[in-house]
mmCIF file as gemmi writes it, N, C-alpha and C atoms, coordinates in Angstrom:
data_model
loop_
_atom_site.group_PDB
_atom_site.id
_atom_site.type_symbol
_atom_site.label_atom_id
_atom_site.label_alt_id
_atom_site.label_comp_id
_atom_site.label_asym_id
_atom_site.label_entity_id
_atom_site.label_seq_id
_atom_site.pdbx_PDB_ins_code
_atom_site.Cartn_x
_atom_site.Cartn_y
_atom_site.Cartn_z
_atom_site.occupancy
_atom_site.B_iso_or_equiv
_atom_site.pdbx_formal_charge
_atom_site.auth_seq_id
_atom_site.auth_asym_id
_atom_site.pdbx_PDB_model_num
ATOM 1 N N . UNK Axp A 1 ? -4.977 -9.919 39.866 1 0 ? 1 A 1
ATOM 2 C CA . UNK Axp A 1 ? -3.837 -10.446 39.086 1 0 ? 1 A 1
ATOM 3 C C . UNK Axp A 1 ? -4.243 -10.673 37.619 1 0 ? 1 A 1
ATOM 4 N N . UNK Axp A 2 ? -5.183 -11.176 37.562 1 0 ? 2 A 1
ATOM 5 C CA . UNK Axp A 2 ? -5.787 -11.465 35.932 1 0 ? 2 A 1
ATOM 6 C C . UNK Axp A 2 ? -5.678 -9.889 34.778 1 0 ? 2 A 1
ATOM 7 N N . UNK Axp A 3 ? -6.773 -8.853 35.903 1 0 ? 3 A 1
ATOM 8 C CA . UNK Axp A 3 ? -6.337 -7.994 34.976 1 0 ? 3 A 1
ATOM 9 C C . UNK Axp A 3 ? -5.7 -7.083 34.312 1 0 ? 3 A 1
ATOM 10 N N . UNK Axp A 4 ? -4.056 -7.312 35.108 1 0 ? 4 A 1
ATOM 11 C CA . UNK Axp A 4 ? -2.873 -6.273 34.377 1 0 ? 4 A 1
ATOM 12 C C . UNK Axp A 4 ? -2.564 -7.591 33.229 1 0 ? 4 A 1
ATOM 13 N N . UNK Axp A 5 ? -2.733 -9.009 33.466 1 0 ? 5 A 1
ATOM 14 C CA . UNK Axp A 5 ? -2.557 -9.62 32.523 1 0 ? 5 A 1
ATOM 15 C C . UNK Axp A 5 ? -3.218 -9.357 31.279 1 0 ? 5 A 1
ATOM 16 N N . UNK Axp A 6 ? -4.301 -9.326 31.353 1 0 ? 6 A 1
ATOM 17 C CA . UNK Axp A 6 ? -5.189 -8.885 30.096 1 0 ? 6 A 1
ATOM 18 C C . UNK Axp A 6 ? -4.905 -7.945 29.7 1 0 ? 6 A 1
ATOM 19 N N . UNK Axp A 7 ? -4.331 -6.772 30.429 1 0 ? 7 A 1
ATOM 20 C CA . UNK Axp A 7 ? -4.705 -5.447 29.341 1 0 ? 7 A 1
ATOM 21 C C . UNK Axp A 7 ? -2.891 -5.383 29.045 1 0 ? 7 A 1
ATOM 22 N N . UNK Axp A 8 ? -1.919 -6.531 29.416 1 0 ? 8 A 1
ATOM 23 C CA . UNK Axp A 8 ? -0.71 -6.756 28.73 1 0 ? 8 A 1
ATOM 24 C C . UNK Axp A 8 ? -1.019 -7.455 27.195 1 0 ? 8 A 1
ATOM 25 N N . UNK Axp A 9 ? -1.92 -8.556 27.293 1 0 ? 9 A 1
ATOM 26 C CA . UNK Axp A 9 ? -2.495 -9.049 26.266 1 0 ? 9 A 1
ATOM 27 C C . UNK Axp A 9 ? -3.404 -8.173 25.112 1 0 ? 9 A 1
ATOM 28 N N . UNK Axp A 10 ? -4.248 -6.977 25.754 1 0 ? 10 A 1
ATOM 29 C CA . UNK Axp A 10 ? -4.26 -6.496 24.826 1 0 ? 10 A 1
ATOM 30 C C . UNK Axp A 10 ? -3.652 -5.276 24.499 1 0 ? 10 A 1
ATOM 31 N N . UNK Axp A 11 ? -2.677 -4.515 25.002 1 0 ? 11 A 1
ATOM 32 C CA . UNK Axp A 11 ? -1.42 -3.717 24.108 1 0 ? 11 A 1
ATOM 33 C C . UNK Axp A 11 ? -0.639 -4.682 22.765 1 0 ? 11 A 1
ATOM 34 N N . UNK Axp A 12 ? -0.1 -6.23 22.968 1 0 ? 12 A 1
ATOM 35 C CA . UNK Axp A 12 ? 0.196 -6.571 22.341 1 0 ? 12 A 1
ATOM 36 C C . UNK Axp A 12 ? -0.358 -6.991 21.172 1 0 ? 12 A 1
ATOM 37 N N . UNK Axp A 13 ? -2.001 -7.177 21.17 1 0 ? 13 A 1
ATOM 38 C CA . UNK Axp A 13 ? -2.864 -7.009 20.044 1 0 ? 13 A 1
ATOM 39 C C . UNK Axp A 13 ? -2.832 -5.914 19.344 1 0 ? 13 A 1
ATOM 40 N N . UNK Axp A 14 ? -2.75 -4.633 20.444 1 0 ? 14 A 1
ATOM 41 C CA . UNK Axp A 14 ? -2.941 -3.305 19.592 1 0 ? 14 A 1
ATOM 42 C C . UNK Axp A 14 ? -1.498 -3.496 19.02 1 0 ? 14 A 1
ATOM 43 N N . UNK Axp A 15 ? -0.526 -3.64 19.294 1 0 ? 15 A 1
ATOM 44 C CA . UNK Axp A 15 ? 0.796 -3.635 18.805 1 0 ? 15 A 1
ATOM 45 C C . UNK Axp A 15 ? 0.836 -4.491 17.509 1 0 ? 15 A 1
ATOM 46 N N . UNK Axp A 16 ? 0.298 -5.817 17.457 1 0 ? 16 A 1
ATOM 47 C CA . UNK Axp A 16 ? 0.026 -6.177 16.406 1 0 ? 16 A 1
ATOM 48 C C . UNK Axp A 16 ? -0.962 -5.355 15.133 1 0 ? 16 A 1
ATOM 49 N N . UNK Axp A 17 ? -1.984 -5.261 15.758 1 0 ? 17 A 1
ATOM 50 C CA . UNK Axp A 17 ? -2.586 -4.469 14.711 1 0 ? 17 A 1
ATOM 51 C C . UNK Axp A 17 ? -2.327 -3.054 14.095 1 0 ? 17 A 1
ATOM 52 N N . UNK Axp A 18 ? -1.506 -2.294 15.087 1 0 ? 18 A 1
ATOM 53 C CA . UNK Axp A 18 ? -1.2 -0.824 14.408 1 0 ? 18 A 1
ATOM 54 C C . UNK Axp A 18 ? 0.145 -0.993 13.273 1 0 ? 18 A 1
ATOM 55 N N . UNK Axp A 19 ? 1.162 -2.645 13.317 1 0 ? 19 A 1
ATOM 56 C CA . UNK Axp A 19 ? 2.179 -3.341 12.571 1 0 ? 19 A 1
ATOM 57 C C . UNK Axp A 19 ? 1.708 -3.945 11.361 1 0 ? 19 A 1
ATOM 58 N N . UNK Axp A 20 ? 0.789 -4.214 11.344 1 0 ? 20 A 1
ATOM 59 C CA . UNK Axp A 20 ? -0.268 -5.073 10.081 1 0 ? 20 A 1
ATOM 60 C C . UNK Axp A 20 ? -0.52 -3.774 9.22 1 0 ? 20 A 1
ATOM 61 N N . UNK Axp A 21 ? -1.297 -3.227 9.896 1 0 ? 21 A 1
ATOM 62 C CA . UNK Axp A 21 ? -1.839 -2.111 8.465 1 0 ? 21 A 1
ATOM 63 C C . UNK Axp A 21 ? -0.214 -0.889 7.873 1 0 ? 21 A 1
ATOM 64 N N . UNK Axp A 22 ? 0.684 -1.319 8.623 1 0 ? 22 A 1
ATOM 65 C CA . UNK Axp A 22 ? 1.826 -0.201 8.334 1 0 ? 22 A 1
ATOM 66 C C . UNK Axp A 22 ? 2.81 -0.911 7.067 1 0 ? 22 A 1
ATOM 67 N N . UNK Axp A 23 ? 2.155 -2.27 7.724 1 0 ? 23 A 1
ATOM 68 C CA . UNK Axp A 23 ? 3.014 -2.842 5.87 1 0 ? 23 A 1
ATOM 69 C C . UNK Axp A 23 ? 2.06 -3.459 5.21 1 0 ? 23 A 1
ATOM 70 N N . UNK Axp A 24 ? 0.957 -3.491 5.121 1 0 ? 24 A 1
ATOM 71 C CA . UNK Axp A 24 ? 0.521 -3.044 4.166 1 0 ? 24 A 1
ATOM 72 C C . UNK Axp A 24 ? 0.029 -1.91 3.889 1 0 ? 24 A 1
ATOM 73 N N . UNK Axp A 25 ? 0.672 -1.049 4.393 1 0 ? 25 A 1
ATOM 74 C CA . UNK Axp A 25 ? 0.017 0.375 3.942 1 0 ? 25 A 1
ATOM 75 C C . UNK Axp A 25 ? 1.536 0.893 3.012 1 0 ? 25 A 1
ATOM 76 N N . UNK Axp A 26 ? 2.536 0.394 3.486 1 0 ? 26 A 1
ATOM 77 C CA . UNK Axp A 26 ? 3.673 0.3 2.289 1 0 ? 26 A 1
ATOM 78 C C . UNK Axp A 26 ? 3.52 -0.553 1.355 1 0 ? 26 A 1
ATOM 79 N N . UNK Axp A 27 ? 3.171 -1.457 1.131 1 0 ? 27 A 1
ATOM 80 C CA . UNK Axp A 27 ? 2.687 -2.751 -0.204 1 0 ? 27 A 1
ATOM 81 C C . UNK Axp A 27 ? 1.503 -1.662 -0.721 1 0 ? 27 A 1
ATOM 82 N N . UNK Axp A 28 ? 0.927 -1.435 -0.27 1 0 ? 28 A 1
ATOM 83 C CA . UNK Axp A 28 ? -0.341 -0.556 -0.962 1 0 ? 28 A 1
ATOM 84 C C . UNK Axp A 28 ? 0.247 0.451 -1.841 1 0 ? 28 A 1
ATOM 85 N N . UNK Axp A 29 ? 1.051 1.464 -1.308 1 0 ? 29 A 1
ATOM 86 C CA . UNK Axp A 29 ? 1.486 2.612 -1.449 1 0 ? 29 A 1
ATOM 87 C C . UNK Axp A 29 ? 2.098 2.232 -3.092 1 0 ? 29 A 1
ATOM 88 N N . UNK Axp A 30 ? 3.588 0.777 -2.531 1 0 ? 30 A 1
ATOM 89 C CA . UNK Axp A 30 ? 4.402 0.784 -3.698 1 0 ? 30 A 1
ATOM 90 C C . UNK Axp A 30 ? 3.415 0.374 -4.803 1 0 ? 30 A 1
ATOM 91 N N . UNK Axp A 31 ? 2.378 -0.39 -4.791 1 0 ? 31 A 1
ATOM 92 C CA . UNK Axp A 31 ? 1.384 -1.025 -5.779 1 0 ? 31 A 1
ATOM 93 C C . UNK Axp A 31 ? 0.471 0.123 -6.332 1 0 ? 31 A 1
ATOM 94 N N . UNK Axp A 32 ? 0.024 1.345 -5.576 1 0 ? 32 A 1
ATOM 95 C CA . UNK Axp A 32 ? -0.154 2.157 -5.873 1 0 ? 32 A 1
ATOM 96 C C . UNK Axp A 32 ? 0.723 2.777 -6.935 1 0 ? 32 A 1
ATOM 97 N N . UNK Axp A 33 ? 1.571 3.45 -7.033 1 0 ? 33 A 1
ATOM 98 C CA . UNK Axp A 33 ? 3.116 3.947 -7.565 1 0 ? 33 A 1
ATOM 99 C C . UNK Axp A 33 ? 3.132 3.352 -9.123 1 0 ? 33 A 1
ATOM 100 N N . UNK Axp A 34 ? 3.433 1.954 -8.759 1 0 ? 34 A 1
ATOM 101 C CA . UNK Axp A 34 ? 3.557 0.818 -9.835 1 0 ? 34 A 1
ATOM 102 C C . UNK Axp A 34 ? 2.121 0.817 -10.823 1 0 ? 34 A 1
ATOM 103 N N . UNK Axp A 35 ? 1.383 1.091 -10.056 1 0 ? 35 A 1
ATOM 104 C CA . UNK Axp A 35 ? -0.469 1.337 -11.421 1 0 ? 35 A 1
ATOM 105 C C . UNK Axp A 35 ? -0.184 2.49 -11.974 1 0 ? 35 A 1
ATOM 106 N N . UNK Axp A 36 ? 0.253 3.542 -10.897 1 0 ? 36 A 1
ATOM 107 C CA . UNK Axp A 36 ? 0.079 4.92 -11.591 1 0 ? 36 A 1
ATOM 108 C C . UNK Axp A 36 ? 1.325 4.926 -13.163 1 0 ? 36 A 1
ATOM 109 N N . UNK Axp A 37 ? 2.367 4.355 -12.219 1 0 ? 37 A 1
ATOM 110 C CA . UNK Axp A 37 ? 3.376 4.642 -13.645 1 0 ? 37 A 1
ATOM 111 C C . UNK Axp A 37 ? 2.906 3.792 -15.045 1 0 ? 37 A 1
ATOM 112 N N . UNK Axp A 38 ? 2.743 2.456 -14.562 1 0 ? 38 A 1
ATOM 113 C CA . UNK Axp A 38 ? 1.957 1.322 -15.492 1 0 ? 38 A 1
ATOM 114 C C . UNK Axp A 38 ? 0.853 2.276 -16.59 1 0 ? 38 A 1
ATOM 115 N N . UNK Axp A 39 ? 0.29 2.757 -15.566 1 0 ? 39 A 1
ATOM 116 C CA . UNK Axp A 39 ? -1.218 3.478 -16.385 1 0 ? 39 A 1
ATOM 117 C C . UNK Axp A 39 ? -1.027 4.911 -17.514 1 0 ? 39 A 1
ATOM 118 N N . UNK Axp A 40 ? 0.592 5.672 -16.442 1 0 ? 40 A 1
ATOM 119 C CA . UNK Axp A 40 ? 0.525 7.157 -17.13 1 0 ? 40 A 1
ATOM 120 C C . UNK Axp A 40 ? 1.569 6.456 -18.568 1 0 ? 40 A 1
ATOM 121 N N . UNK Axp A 41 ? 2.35 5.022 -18.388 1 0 ? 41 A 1
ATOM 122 C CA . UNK Axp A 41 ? 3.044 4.761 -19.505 1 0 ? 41 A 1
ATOM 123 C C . UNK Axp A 41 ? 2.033 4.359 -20.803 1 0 ? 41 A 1
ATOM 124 N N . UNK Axp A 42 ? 0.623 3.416 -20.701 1 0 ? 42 A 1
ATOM 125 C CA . UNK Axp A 42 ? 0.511 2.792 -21.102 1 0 ? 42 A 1
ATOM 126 C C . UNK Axp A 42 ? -0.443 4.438 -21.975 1 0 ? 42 A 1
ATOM 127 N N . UNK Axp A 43 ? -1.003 5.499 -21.481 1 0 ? 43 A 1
ATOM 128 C CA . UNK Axp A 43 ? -1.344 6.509 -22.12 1 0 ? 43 A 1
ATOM 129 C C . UNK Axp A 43 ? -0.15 6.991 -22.671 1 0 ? 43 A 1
ATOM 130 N N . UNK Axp A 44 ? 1.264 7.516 -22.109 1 0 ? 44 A 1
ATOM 131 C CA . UNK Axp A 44 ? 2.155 8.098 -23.173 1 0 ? 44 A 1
ATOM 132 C C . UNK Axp A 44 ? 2.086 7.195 -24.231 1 0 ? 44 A 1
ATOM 133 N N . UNK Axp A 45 ? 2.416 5.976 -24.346 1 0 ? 45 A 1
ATOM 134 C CA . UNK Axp A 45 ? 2.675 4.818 -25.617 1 0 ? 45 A 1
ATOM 135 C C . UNK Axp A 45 ? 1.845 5.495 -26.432 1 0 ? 45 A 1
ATOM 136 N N . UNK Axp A 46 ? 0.451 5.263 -26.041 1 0 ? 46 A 1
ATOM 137 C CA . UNK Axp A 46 ? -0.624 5.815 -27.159 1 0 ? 46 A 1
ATOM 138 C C . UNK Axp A 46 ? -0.602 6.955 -27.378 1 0 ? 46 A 1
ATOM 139 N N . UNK Axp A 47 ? 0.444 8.316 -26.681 1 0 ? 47 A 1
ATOM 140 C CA . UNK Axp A 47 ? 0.198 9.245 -27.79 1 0 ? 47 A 1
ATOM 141 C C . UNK Axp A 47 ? 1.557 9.686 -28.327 1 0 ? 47 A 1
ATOM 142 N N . UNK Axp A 48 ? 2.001 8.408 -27.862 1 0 ? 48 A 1
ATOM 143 C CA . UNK Axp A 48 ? 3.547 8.822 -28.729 1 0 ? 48 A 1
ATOM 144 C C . UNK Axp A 48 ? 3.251 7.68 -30.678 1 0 ? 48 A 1
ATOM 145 N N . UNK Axp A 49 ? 2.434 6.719 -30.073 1 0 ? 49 A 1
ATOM 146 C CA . UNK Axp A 49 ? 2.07 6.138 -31.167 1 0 ? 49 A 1
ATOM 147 C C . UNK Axp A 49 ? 1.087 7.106 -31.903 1 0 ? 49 A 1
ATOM 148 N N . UNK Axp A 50 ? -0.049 7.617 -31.26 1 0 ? 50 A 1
ATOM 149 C CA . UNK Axp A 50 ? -0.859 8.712 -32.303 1 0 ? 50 A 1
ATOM 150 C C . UNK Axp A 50 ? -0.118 9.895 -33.074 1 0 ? 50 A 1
ATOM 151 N N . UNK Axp A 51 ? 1.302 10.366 -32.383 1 0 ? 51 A 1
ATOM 152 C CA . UNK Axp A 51 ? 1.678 11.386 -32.668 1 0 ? 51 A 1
ATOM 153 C C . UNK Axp A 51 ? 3.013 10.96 -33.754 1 0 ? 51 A 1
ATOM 154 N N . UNK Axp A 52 ? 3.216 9.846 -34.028 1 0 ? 52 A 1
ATOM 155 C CA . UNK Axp A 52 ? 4.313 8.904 -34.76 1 0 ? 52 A 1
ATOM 156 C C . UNK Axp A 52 ? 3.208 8.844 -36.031 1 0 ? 52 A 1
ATOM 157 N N . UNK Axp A 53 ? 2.225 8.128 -35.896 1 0 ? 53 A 1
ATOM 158 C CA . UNK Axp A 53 ? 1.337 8.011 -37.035 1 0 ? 53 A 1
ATOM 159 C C . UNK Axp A 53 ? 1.16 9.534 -37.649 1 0 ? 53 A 1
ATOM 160 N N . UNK Axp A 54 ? 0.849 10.028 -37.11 1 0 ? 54 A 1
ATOM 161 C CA . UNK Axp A 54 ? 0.53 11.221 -38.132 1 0 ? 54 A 1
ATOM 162 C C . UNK Axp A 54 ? 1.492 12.405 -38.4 1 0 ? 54 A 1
């Protein structure tokens, strides 16, 4: 009897854990996204400013 209990107990761990990394693997992703644009803006600025200066 104990051990269909346990291995109910641990599907619901695995169930937890394969749910954990899936949002943050979307928080990652969008934070990802958000650096890249952050980063490719903060290079256009500077060559829209280098290319304004001269």
């Amino acid at each position: 009897m104990k051990k269909p209990i346990f291995r109910e107990q641990e599907k619901q761990c695995q169930g937890q854990r394969i749910v954990l990394p899936n949002i943050f693997g979307k928080f990652s992703v969008i934070y990802l996204i958000l650096f890249a644009f952050w980063l490719f803006s903060r290079v256009f600025e500077r060559k829209v400013f280098l290319f304004v200066s001269h």
